[in-house]
Structure formats: structure tokens, C-alpha cells
VEXVOLO-849758 format. One line per field, with one value per residue (C-alpha): residue number from 1; x, y, z. Coordinates in pm, whole numbers, plus 50000, padded with zeros to 5 digits. Layout:
<sites>
resi <- c(NUM,...)
u <- c(X,...)
v <- c(Y,...)
w <- c(Z,...)
</sites>
This chain:
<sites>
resi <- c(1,2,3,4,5,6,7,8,9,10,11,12,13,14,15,16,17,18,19,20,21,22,23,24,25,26,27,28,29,30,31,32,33,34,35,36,37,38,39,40,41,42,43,44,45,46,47,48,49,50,51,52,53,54,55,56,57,58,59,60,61,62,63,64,65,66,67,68,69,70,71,72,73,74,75,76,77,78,79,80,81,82,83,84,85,86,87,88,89,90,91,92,93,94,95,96,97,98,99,100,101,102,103,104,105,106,107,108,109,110,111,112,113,114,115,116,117,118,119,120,121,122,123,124,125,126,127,128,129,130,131,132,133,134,135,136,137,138,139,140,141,142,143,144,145,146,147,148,149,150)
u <- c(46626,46547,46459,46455,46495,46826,46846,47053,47225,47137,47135,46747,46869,47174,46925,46682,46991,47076,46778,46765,47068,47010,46697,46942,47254,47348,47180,47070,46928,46743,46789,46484,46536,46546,46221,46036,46126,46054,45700,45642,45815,46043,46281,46644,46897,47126,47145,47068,47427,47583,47263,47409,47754,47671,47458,47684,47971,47789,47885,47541,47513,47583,47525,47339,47140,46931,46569,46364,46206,45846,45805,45863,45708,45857,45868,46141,46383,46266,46364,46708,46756,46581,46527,46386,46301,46195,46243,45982,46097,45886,45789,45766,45450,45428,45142,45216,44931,44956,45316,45237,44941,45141,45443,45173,45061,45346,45436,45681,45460,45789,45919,45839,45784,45870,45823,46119,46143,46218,46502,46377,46539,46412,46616,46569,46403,46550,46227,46341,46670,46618,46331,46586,46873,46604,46491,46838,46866,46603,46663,47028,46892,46656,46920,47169,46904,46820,47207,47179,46887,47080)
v <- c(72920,72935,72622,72517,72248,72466,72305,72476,72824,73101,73506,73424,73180,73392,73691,73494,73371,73726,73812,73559,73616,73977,73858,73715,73654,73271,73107,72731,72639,72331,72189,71995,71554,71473,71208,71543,71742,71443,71402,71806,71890,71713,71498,71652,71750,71771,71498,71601,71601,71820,72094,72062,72109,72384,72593,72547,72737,73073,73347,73393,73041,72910,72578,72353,72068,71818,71813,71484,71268,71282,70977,71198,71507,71779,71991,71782,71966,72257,72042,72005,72381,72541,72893,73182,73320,73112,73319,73206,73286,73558,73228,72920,72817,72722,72908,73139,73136,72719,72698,72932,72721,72379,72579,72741,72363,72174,72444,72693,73003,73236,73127,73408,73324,73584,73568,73759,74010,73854,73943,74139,73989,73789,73488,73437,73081,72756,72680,73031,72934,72639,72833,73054,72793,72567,72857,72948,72614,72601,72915,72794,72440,72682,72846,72534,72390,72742,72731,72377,72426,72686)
w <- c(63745,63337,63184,62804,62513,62408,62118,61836,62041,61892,62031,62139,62397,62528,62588,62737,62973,63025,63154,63361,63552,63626,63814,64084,64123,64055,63720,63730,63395,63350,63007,62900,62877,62544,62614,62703,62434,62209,62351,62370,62067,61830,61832,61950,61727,61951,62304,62621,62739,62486,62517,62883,62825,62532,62792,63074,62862,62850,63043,63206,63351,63706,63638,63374,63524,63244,63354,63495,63214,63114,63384,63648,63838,63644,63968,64082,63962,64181,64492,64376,64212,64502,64293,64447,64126,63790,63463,63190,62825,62610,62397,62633,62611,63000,63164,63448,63650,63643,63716,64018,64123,64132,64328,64567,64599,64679,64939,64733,64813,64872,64520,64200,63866,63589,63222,63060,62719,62356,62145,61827,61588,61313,61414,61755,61780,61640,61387,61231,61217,61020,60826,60686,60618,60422,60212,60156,60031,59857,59665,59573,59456,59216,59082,59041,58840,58599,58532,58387,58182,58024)
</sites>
């Protein structure tokens, strides 16, 4: 099982997929509600349903499932996935040793937790994605407005 905001695909996600699936062999990705990602992150660019339907079209992916709300226990989703193994990307910020406490906990001792390699490249997150565009932006505003000073 991987699990994610997946918002705005990029090469970062699909090798973070990739990894995932070679750990076993059937992928079920949990793709993050848009309240949570609103209360952990930012507010979604794109909805819940179409992250789903966007991750569920790569190669690497089993199936897609969209994650409980902040309301609920987010181990939930572990009753209805049922992984054996769950891949942690190189830049989640979930904690490894807590995830494997609260499995340990509610009784998922035989279930592994892994944190997978990054992608070196310099746009492999969605923040550096939009870095770039904006300063590509930015830089063509600047020179729109030299050329009509001149």
C-alpha cells in the first residue's frame, strides 16, 4: 500500500509508485481526502475523485482507493486495504517508528512499513513544480514589461 495527496502527477509520484509495486506484487494506493490534505497541507488543486481516477491510470497501480476524512481513524483504511507491506515516500513526513507503533497497537504486528528512495531530479515534488512555473512567469512578466519601456 503507498499513500499520498497526489496532487499535480509528476515523475516524483510515478517513481515513488514504482517502488512501491516492486515491494509486492498488487499496488493499493490510498489517495489522501481532500478535508485532510486541506487541514495537513493546502487546499487541493485538484478533487479527491479525479487524484483517484489520475492515479488509478498508471501502470504501477492495482487499485486507487480515496483515504477516510480527518473525522475518522486514519488506520481505517488499513482494514479495508489489508497490505502486508506499506511503502512510505523519501519525503512524507509520516514517522516510521509511529506508524509502526499504532499498527503494532491495533494488532497488525505481521504488517512492514518501508520508506522508499527519491527521484533526483530537481522537479520531483509539486511545490517545485509550481516554484519553477511561477518563476518562469515571473521572469517573462519582467521581460514583457523591459520591452514596453523601450
Amino acid at each position: 500500500m503507498a499513500v499520498g495527496v497526489f496532487d499535480l502527477l509528476h515523475a516524483g509520484h510515478l517513481h515513488y509508485l514504482e517502488q512501491a509495486k516492486e515491494l509486492g506484487d498488487h499496488l493499493t494506493v490510498v489517495v489522501a481526502h481532500d478535508d485532510t490534505v486541506r487541514k495537513r497541507k493546502h487546499e487541493p488543486i485538484t478533487g479527491m475523485e479525479l487524484r483517484q481516477r489520475m492515479v488509478a491510470g498508471l501502470k504501477p497501480v492495482d487499485e486507487a482507493l480515496i483515504g477516510s476524512p480527518p473525522t475518522q481513524p486514519i488506520f481505517d483504511i488499513v482494514e479495508i486495504a489489508k497490505p502486508d507491506i506499506i511503502a512510505l515516500g523519501y519525503d512524507q513526513e509520516h514517522a516510521e517508528t509511529w506508524i509502526r507503533n499504532e499498527l503494532d497497537a491495533r494488532g497488525h504486528t505481521e504488517i512492514s512499513v518501508v520508506r522508499v528512495e527519491g527521484l533526483s531530479d530537481d522537479l520531483d515534488g509539486t511545490r517545485k513544480i509550481i516554484a519553477r512555473i511561477l518563476d518562469l512567469w515571473s521572469a517573462e512578466k519582467q521581460l514583457e514589461e523591459a520591452e514596453s519601456e523601450d
